[in-house]
N, C-alpha and C positions, 0 to 999 in steps of 0.2 A: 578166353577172356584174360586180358592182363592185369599182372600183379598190382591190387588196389590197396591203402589202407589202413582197412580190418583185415588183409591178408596179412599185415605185420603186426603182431602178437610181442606187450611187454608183460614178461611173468615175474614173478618174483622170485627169491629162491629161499632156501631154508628146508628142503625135502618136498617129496612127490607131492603131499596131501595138506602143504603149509597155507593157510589165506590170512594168513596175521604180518603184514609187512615190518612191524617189528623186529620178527624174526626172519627177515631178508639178510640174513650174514654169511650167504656163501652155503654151498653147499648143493645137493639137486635142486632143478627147475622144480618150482609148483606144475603141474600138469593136472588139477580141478581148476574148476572155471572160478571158484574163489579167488584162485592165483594169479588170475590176468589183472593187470592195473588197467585200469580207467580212465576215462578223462574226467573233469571235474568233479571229483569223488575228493570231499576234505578227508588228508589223512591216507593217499591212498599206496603212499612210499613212506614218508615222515612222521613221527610224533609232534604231540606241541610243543615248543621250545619252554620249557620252566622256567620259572624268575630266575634261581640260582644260574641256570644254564644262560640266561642273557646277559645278567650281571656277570659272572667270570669269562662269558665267551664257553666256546662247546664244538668240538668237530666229531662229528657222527659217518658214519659209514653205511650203507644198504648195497645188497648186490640184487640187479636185475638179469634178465635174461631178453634179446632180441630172438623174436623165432618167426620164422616164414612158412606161415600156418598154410598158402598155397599149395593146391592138388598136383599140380604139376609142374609149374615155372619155377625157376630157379633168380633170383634175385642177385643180380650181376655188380660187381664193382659198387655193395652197399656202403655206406658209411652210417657212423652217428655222431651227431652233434648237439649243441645247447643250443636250440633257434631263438628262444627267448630266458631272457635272466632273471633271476628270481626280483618279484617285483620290492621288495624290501631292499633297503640301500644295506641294509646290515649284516645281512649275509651274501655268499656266494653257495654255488652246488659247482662241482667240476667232475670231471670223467676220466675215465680208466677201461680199455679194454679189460679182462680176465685174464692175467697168462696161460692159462690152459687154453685159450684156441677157443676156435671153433667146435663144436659139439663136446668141450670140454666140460666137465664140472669143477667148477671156483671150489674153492679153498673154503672153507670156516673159519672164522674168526671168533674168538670167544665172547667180543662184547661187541656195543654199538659205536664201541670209542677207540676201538681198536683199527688199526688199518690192516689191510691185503698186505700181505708178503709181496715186494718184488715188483706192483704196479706202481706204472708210470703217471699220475695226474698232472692233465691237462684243464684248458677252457677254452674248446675251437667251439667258435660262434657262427663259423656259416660251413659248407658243404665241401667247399674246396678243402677246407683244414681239418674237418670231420674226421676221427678216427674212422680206420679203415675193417669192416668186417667181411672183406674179403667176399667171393661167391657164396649166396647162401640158396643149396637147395631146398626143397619144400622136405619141410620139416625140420631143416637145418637150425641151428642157434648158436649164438653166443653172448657171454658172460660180462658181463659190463658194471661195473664200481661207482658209484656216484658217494663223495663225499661232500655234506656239509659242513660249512664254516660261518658258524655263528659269532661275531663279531662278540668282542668284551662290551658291557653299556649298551647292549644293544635298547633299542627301544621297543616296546610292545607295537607287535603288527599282526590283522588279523586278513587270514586264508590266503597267505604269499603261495604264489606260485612260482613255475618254471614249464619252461618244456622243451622235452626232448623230441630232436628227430629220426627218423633213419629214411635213408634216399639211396634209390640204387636204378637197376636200367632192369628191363624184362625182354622179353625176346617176342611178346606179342601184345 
């Protein structure tokens, strides 16, 4: 059967047994099922943005994890990208590979305000421009940066979204 999916698994990171996205700042994958993000789950990367935080503006950081939870196939010339923009005009979210690679473990970062050492953010919005995660075999991962930018004055907006992709080739 080929690689569908639920074969491709976003975890969060912050250590083995972390389910509090909060504490997504790098570090080991989650590996409980707490750890997997969601889809439509408020809250399932981000905290609320606070008055003070919309009034001065606010750029936050989270490190996820891609992993190609398939038994056997290997998931070829993947990528990830922003298929859709967060629906608030008043922020952005952008992307960052991990510099540690493939089956690497990201960096820690001491706060949520902090950045990654060393990554490059982007905002590729379709496939062709997708950062590249290279071959992933089953059980392979890697390490991916998502920075928010909360605009100054923002205005109050309730359950903005975004979504990430990841898109590759399978051999069956």
């Amino acid at each position: 059967m080929p690689i569908v999916a639920s074969d491709i698994k976003y975890r969060i990171s912050g250590g083995a047994s972390n389910t509090n996205p909060n504490l997504a700042l790098g570090g080991a994958m989650s590996t409980v099922a707490g750890g997997i993000i969601t889809t439509d789950v408020l809250n399932n990367v981000w905290d609320n943005v606070a008055g003070a935080e919309s009034s001065a503006g606010d750029t936050e950081y989270r490190c996820i994890y891609v992993r190609n939870e398939h038994a056997t196939l290997t998931l070829t010339t993947s990528k990830v990208w922003i298929s859709s923009n967060t629906t608030s005009t008043d922020d952005e979210v952008d992307i960052a590979l991990g510099g540690e690679g493939k089956n690497g473990t990201a960096e820690t970062v001491a706060n949520e305000n902090t950045a990654p050492v060393g990554e490059t953010f982007s905002h590729p919005t379709t496939f062709a421009g997708g950062l590249s995660l290279t071959d992933l075999a089953p059980n392979d991962f890697y390490p991916v940066w998502i920075r928010r930018t909360v605009n100054a004055s923002a205005a109050a907006f309730n359950a903005d979204a975004y979504t990430l992709s990841v898109q590759g080739e399978t051999a069956a």
